[in-house]
C-alpha positions in Angstrom: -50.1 -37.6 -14.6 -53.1 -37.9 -16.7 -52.8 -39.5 -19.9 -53.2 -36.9 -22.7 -55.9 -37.9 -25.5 -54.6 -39.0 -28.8 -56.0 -38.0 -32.1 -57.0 -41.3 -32.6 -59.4 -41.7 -28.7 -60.8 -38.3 -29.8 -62.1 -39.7 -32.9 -63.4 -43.0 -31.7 -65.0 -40.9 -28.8 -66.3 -38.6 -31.4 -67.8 -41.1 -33.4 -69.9 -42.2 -30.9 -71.5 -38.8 -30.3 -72.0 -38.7 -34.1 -73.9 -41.9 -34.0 -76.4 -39.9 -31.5 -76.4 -36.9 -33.6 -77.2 -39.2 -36.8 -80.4 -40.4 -34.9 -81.8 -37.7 -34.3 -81.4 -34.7 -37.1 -84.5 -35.4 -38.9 -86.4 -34.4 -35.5 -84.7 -30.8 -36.0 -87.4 -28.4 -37.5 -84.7 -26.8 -40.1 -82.9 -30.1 -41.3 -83.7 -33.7 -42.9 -80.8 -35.6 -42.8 -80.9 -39.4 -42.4 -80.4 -42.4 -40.7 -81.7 -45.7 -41.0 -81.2 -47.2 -38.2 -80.2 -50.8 -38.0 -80.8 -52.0 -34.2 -83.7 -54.0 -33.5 -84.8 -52.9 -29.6 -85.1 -55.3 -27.4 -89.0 -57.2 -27.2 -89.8 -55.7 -30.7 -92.0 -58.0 -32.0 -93.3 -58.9 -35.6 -97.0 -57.7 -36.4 -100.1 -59.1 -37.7 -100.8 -58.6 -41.4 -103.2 -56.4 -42.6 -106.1 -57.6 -44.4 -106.6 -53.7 -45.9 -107.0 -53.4 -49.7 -104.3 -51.2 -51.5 -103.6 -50.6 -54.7 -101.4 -53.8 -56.1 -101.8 -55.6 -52.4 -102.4 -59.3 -52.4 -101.6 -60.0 -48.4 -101.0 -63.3 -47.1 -102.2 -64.7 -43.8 -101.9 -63.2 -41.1 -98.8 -64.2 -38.6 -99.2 -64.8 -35.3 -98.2 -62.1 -32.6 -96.5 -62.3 -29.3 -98.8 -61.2 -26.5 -98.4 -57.5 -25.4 -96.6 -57.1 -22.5 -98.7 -56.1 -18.9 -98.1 -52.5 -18.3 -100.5 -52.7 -14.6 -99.8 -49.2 -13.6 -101.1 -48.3 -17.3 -97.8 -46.8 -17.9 -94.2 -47.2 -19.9 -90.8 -45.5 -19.3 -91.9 -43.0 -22.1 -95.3 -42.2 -20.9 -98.9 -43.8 -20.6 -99.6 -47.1 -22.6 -100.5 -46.0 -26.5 -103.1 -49.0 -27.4 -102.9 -47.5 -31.2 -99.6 -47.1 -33.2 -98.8 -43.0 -34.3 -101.3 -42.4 -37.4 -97.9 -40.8 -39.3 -97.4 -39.1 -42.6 -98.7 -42.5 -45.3 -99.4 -41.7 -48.9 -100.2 -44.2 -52.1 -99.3 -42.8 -55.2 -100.2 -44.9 -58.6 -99.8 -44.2 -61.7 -101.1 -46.8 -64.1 -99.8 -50.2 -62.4 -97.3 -48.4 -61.0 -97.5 -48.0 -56.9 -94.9 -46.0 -54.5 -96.1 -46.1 -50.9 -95.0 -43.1 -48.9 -94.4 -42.9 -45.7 -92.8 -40.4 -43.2 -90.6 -40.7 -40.6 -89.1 -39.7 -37.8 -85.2 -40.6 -37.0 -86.3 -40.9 -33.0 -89.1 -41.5 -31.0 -91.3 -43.2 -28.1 -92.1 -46.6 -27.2 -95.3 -46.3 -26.9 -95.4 -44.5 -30.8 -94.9 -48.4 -31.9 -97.0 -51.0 -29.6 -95.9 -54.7 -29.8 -99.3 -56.0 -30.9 -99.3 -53.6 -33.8 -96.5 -50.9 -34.2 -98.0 -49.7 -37.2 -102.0 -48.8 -38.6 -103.1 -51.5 -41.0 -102.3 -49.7 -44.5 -98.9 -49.4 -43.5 -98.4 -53.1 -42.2 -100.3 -54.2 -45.8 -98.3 -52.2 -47.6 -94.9 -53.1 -46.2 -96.4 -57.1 -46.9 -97.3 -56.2 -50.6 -93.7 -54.4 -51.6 -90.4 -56.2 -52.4 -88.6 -53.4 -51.9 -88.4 -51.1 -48.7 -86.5 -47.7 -49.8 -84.9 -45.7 -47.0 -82.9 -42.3 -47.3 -79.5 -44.2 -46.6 -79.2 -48.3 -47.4 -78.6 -50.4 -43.8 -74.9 -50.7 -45.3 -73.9 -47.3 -45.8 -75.2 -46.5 -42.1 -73.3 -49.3 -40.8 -70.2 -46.8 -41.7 -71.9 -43.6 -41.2 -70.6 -42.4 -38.2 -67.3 -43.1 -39.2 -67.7 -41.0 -42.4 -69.1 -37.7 -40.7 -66.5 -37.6 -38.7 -64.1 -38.0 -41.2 -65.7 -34.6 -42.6 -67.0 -32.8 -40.1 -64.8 -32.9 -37.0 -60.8 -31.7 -36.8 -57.8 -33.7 -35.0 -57.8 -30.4 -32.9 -60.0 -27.7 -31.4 -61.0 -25.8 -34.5 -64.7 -24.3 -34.3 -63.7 -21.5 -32.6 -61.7 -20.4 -35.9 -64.8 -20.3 -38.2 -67.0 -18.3 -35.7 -67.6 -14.7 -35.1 -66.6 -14.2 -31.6 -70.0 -13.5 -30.5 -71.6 -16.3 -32.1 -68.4 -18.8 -30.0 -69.1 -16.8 -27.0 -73.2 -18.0 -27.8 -72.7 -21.3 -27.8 -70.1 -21.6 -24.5 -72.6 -20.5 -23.0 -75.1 -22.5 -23.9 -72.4 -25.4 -23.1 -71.6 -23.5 -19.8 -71.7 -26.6 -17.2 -70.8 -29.6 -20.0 -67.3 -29.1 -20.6 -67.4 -32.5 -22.3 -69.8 -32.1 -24.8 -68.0 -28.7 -25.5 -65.3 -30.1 -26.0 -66.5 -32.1 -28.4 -68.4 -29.9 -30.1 -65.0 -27.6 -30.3 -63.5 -30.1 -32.7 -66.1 -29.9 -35.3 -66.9 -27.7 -38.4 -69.9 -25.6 -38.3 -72.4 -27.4 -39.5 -71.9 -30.4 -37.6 -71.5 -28.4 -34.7 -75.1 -27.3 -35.6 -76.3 -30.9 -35.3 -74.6 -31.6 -32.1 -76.5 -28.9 -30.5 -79.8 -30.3 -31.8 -78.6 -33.6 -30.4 -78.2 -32.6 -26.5 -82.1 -30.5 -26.7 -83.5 -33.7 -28.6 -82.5 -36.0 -26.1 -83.4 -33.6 -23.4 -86.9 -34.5 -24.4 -86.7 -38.1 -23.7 -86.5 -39.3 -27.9 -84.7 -42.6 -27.7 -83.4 -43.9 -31.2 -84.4 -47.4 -30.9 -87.5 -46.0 -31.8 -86.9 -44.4 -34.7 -89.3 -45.0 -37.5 -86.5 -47.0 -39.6 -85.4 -49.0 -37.1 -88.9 -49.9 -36.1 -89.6 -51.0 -40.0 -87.2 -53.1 -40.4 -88.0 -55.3 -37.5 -91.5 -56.2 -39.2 -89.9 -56.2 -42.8 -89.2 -59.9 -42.7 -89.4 -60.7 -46.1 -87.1 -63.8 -46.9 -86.5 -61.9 -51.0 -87.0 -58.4 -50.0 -84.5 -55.6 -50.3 -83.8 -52.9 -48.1 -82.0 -50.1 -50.3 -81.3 -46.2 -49.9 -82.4 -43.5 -52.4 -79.1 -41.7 -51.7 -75.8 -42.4 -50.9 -73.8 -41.5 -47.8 -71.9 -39.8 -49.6 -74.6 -38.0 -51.8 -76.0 -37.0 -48.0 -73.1 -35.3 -46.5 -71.8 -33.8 -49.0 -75.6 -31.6 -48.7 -73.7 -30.4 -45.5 -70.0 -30.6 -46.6 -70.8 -28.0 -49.5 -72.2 -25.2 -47.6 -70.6 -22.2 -47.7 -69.1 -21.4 -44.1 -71.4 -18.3 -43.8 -74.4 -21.0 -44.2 -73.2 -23.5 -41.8 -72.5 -20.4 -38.8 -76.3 -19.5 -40.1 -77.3 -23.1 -39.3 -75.3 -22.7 -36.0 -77.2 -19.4 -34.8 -80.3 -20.9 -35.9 -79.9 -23.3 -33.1 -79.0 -20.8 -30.3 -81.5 -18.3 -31.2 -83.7 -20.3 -28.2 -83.1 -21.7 -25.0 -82.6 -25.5 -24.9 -86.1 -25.4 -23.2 -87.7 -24.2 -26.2 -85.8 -26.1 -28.4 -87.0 -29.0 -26.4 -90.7 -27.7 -26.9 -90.3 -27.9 -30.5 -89.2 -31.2 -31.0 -92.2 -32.1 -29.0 -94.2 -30.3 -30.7 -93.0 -31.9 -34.1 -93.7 -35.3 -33.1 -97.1 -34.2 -32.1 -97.7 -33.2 -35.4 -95.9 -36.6 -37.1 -98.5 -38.5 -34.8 -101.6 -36.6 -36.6 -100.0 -37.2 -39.6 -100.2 -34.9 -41.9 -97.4 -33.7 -44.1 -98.9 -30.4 -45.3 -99.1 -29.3 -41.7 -95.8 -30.7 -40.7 -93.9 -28.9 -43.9 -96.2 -25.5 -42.9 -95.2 -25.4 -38.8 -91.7 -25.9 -40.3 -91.5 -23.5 -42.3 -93.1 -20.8 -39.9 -89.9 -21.8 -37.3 -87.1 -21.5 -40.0 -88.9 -17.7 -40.8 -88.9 -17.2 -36.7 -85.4 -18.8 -36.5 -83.8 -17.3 -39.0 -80.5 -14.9 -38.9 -80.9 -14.3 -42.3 -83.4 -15.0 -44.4 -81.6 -15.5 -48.0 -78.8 -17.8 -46.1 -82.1 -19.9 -44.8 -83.4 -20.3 -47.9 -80.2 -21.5 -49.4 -79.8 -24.1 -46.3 -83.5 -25.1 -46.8 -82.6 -26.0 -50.9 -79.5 -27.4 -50.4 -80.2 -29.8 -47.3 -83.9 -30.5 -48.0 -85.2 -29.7 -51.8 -82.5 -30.5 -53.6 -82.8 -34.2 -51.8 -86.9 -34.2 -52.6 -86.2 -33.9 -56.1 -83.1 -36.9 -56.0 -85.8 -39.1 -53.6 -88.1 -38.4 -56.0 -87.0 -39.5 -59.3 -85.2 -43.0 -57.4 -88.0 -44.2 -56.1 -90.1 -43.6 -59.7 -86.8 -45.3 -61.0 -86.8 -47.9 -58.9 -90.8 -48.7 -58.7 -92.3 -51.0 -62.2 -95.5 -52.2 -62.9 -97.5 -54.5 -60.1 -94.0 -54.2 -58.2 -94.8 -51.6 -55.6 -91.5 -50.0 -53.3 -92.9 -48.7 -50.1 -90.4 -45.6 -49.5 -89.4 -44.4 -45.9 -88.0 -40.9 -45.8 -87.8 -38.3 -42.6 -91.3 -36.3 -42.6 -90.1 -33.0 -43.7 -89.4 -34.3 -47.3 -93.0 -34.7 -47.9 -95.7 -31.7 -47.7 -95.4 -28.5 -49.2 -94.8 -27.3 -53.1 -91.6 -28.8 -53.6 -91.7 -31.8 -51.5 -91.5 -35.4 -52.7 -95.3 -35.9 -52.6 -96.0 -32.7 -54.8 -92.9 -33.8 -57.3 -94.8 -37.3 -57.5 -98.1 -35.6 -58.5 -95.7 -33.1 -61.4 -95.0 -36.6 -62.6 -98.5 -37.8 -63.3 -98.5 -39.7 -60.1 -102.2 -39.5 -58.1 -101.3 -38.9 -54.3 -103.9 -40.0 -51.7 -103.4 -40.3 -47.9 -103.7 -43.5 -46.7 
């Protein structure tokens, strides 16, 4: 007789699909939460120095580089061989002696976004070298612990989602489940809003993202620095409870949201997001966003109120840490997901309301 699952496998089993879930959100068009990521991938290898002049950079030496590996078809797992890294999101903001690097992130990505020889541009590698500090959304710590916590909040010791949905909107998503009873059941055991992110999970991994390769991760491995800090601008618990507080007719919006499209097109848009994130522009990355929410949503007041909640009420917290934690000829080089960045009330237009001059970089 089959052994029945306890409370207790169901959680540990559940814990690793929120791990997935956790390294990925940031790719979904309508949400920003974090991770850091803490897992170097195997063969990631430390970069040259830049030589680039930045505001308050004095860069030492330049270290030596393992040689690249021989791709003779021209060709990786992930696609064709990228001999430059992804020119992402990177601002400089200064104010007096005061200098915040920006840069923008995605929580996923492609191998060939990072090469070995040199997995970021110049500026970025210089600026990392110049800053004693490297500020990411969540500390290294608190993701270490993550999982654990979401599930904590967002999941049930029994089949619950089916309780806080319309019938039509459960009926939705079975459907979209119909031939993964697994992940369905999974997803049955969480609360709306994680639920949400589960689904954006399965359509971002659909596209081939790998989490090695998230932008965090990938800093990290070249931020060496024997008296550096790594530190988050939020805590884990500031970052749930941006999901925990919804209201439930929020979190079923966030869930519609999600099955308004086939997983197809779902997967086209996270493509098409990391397109954008490899131009680099957060202006245009905050504007395509904000044209899929509008296309996306159910209702366009309970949008808004997700869009404030999850996203600008974060830009303004990010915003006035990383001016907190930044002092005179001490620059912090700040990594947060993408979407925090462009638009009227994201973190780079907050810097500037602060007296901050913003330049890309």
């Amino acid at each position: 007789m089959p052994e029945t699952r306890t409370a207790r496998q169901v959680a540990r089993r559940f814990a690793v699909v929120v791990a997935a879930t956790l390294a990925v959100l940031c790719v979904a068009p309508r949400l920003a939460f974090a991770v850091t990521g803490a897992r170097s991938p195997p063969g990631a290898a430390v970069p040259p120095t830049s030589s680039s002049s930045l505001p308050g950079l004095r860069v030492p030496p330049a270290r030596p580089a393992p040689p690249d590996v021989d791709h003779s078809d021209g060709t990786t797992a992930s696609g064709p061989v990228q001999a430059q890294p992804a020119h992402m999101p990177f601002y400089v903001a200064t104010k007096g002696q005061v200098t915040i690097y920006v840069l923008g992130t995605l929580h996923v990505g492609f191998a060939d976004d990072y090469p070995a020889r040199q997995p970021f541009r110049k500026p970025i590698l210089g600026a990392l070298d110049a800053s004693p500090i490297l500020a990411l959304e969540i500390s290294p710590d608190d993701l270490v612990v993550s999982a654990d916590e979401v599930s904590r909040y967002g999941t049930c010791r029994e089949p619950c989602l089916s309780r806080y949905l319309p019938d039509a909107l459960w009926k939705k998503l079975e459907a979209r489940m119909h031939g993964n009873s697994v992940m369905l059941d999974d997803i049955s055991r969480s609360r709306p809003w994680l639920a949400s992110m589960l689904v954006e999970t399965v359509d971002t991994l659909k596209a081939g993202f790998q989490t090695e390769f998230g932008t965090e991760t990938q800093l990290q491995n070249v931020y060496l620095r024997p008296r550096g800090r790594v530190i988050g601008l939020e805590t884990l618990n500031e970052q749930i409870a941006a999901f925990t507080r919804l209201t439930q007719a929020q979190q079923r919006e966030m869930l519609a949201q999600d099955l308004v499209q086939t997983p197809a097109e779902n997967v086209a848009d996270v493509k098409e997001l990391h397109r954008l994130w490899r131009i680099g522009d957060a202006d245009a990355l905050k504007a395509w966003d904000d044209a899929k929410t509008e296309k996306l949503a159910r209702s366009k007041q309970l949008a808004r109120q997700i869009d404030n909640r999850v996203v600008i009420d974060r830009n303004y917290r990010f915003a006035a840490r990383m001016v907190a934690t930044a002092a005179p000829n001490k620059p912090v080089f700040v990594a947060i997901g993408a979407l925090h960045l462009g638009g009227n009330r994201g973190v780079l237009a907050l810097l500037r309301k602060r007296g901050f001059v913003v330049d890309p970089a």
